[in-house]
N, CA, C and O atoms as a DFTB+ gen file, in Angstrom:
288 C
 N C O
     1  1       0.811      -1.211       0.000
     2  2       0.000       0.000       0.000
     3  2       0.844       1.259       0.000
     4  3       0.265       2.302      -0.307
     5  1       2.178       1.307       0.314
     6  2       3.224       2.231       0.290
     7  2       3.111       2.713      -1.279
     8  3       3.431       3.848      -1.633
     9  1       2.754       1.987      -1.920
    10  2       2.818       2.531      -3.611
    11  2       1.482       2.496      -4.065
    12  3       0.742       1.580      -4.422
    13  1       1.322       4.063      -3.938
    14  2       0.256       4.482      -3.981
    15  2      -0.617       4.214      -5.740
    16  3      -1.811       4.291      -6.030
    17  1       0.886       3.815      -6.815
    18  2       0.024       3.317      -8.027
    19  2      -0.401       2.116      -8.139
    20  3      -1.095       1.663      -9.049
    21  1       0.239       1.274      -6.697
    22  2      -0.347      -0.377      -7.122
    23  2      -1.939      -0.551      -6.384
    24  3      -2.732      -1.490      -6.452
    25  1      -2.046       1.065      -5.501
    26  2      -3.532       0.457      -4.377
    27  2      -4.649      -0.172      -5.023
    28  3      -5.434      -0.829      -4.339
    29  1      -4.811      -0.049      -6.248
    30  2      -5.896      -0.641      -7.071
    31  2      -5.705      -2.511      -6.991
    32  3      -6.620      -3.329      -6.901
    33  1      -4.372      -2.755      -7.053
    34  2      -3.821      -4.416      -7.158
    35  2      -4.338      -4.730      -5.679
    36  3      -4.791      -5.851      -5.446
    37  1      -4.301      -4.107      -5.036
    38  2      -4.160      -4.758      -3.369
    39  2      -5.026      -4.558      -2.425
    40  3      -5.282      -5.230      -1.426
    41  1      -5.676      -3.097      -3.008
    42  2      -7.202      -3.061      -2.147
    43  2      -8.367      -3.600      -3.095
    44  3      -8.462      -3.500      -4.318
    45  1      -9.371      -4.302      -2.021
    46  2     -10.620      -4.693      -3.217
    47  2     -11.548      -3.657      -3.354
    48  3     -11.795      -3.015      -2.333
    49  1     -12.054      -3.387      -4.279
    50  2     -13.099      -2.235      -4.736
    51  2     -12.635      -1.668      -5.821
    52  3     -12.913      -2.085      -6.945
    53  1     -11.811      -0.565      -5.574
    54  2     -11.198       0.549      -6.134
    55  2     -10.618      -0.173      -7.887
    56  3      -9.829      -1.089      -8.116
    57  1     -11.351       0.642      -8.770
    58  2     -11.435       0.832     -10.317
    59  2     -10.632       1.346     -10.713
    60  3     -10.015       0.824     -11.642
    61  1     -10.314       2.378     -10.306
    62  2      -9.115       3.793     -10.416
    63  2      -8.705       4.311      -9.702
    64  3      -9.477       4.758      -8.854
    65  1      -7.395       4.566      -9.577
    66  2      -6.649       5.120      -8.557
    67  2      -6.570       6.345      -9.665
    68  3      -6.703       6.324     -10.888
    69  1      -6.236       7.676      -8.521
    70  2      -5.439       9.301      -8.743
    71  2      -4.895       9.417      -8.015
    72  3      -5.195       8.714      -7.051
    73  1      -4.033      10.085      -7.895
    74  2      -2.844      10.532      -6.853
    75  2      -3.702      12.402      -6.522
    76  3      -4.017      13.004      -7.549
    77  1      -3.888      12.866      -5.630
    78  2      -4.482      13.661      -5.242
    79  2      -3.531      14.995      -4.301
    80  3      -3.377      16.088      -4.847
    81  1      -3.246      14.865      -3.594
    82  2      -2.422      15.997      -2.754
    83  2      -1.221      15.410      -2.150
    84  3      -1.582      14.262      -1.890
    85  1      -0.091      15.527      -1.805
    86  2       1.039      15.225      -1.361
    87  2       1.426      14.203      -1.897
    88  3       0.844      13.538      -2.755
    89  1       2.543      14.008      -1.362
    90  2       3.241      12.773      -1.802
    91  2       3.550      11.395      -1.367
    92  3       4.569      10.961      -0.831
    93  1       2.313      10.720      -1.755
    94  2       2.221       9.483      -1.124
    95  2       3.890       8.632      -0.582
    96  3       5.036       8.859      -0.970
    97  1       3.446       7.778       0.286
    98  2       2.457       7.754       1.436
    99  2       3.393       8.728       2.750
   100  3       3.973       8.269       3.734
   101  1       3.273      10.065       2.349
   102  2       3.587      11.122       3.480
   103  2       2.342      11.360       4.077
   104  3       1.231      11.276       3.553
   105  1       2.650      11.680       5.280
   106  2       1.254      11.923       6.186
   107  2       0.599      13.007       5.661
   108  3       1.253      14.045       5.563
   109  1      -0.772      13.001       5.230
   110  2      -1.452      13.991       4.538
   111  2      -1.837      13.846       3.454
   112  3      -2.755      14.506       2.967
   113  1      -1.074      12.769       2.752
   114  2      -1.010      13.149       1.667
   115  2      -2.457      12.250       1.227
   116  3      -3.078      11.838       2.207
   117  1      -3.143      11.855      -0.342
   118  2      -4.231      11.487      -0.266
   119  2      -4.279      11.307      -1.904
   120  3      -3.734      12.092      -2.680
   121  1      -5.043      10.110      -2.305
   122  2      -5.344       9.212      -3.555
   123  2      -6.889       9.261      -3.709
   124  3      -7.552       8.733      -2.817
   125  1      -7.418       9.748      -4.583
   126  2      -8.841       9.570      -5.244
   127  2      -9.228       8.500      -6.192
   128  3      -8.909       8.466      -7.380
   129  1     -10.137       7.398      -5.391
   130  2     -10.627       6.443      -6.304
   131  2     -11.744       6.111      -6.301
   132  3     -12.633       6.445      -5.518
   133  1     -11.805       5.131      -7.557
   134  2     -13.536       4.765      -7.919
   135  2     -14.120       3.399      -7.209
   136  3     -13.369       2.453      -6.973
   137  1     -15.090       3.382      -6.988
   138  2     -15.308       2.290      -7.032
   139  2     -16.792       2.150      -7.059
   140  3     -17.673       2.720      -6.415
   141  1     -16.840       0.804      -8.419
   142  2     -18.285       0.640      -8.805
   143  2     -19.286      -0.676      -8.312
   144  3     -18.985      -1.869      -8.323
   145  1     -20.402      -0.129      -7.937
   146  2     -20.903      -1.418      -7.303
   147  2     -22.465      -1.226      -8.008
   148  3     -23.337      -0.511      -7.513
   149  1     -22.634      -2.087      -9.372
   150  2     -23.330      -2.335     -10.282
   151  2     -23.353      -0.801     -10.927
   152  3     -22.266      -0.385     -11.329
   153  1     -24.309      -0.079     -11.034
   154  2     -24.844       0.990     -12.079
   155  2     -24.126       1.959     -11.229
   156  3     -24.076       3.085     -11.724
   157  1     -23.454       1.793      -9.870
   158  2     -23.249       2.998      -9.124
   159  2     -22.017       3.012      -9.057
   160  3     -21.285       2.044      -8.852
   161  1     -21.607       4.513      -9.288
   162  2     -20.244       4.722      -9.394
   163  2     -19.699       5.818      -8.008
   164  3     -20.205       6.913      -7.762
   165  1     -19.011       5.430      -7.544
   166  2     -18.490       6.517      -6.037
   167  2     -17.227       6.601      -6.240
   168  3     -16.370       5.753      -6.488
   169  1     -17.193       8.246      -6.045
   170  2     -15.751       8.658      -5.946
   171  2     -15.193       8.859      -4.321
   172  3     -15.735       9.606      -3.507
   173  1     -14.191       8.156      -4.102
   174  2     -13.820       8.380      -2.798
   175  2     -12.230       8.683      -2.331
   176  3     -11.592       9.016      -3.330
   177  1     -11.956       8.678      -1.934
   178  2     -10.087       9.309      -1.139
   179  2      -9.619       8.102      -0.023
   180  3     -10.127       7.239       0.693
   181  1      -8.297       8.655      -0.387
   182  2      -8.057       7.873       0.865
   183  2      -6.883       8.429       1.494
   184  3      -5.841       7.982       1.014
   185  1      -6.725       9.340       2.501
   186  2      -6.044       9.627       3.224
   187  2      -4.702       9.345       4.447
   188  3      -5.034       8.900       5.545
   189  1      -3.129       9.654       4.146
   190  2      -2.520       8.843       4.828
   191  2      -2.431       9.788       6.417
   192  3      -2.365      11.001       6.616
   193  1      -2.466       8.594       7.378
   194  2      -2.601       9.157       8.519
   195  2      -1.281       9.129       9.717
   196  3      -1.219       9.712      10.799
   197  1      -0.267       8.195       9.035
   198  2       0.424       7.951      10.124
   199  2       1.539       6.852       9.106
   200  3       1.107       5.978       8.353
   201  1       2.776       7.116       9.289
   202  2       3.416       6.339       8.159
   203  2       4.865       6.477       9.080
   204  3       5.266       7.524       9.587
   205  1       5.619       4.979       9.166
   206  2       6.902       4.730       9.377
   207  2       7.378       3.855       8.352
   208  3       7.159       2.661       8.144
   209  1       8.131       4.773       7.709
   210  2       8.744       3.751       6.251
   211  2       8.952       2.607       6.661
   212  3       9.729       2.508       7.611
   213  1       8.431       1.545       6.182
   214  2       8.755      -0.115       6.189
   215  2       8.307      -0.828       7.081
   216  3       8.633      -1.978       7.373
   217  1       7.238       0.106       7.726
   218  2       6.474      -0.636       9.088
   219  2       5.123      -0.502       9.291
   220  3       4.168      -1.245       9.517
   221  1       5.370       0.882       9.114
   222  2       3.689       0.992       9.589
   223  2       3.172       1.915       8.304
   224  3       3.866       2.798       7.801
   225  1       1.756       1.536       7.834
   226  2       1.109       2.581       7.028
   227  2      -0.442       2.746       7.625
   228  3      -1.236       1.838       7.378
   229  1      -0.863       3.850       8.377
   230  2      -2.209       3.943       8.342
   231  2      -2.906       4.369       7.597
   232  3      -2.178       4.415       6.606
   233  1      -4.035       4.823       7.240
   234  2      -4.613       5.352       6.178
   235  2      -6.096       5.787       7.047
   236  3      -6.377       5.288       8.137
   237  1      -6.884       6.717       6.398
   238  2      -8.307       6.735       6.647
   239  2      -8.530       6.466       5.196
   240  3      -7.748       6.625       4.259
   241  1      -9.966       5.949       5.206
   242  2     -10.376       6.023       3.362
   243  2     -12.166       6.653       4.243
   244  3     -12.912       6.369       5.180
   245  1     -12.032       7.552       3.191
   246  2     -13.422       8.204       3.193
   247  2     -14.577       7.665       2.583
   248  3     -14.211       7.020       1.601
   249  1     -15.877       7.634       2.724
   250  2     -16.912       6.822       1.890
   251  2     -17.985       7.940       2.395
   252  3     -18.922       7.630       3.130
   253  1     -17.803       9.037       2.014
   254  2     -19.240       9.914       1.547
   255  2     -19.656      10.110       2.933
   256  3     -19.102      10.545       3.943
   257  1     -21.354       9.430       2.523
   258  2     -22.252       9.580       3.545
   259  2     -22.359       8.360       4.214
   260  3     -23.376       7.981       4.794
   261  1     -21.004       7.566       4.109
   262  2     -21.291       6.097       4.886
   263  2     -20.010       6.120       5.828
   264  3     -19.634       5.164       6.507
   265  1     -19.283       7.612       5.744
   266  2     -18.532       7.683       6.908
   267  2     -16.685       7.128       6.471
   268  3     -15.967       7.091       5.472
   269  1     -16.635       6.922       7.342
   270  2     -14.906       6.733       7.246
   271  2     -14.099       5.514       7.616
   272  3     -14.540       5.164       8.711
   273  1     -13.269       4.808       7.298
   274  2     -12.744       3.636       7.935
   275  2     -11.302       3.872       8.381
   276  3     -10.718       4.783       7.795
   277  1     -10.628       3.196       9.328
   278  2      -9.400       2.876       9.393
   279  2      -8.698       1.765       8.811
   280  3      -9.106       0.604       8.777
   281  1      -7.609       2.203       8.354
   282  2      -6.624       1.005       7.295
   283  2      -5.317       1.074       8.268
   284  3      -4.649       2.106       8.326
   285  1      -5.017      -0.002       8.975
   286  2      -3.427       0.041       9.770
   287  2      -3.177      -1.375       9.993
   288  3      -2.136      -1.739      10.540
């Protein structure tokens, strides 16, 4: 998940990855993706929250109006 062009290979959902603000995976920084579930298409982010090169990666990923998750 450190490489923010493979998150599409390794998370399930996500259609398309963008690279969005900073420079992944620096804290802050944040990836815009799709993900389609039949006719419905959602654009969502995913935000890095906490990162020690080669150990730890947290993440939030945003989902609209269904709120937010933790990734660690």
């Amino acid at each position: 998940l450190a490489d923010g062009d493979a998150y599409v290979q390794w998370v399930v959902g996500p259609s398309k990855v963008t690279p969005r603000d900073g420079r992944w995976p620096q804290v802050g920084a944040t990836i815009a993706y799709e993900v389609r579930l039949g006719p419905l298409l959602l654009d969502n982010e995913s935000v890095v929250r906490r990162c020690v090169e080669g150990s730890v990666l947290e993440l939030e990923a945003k989902a609209g109006r269904l709120g937010t998750a933790r990734i660690a």
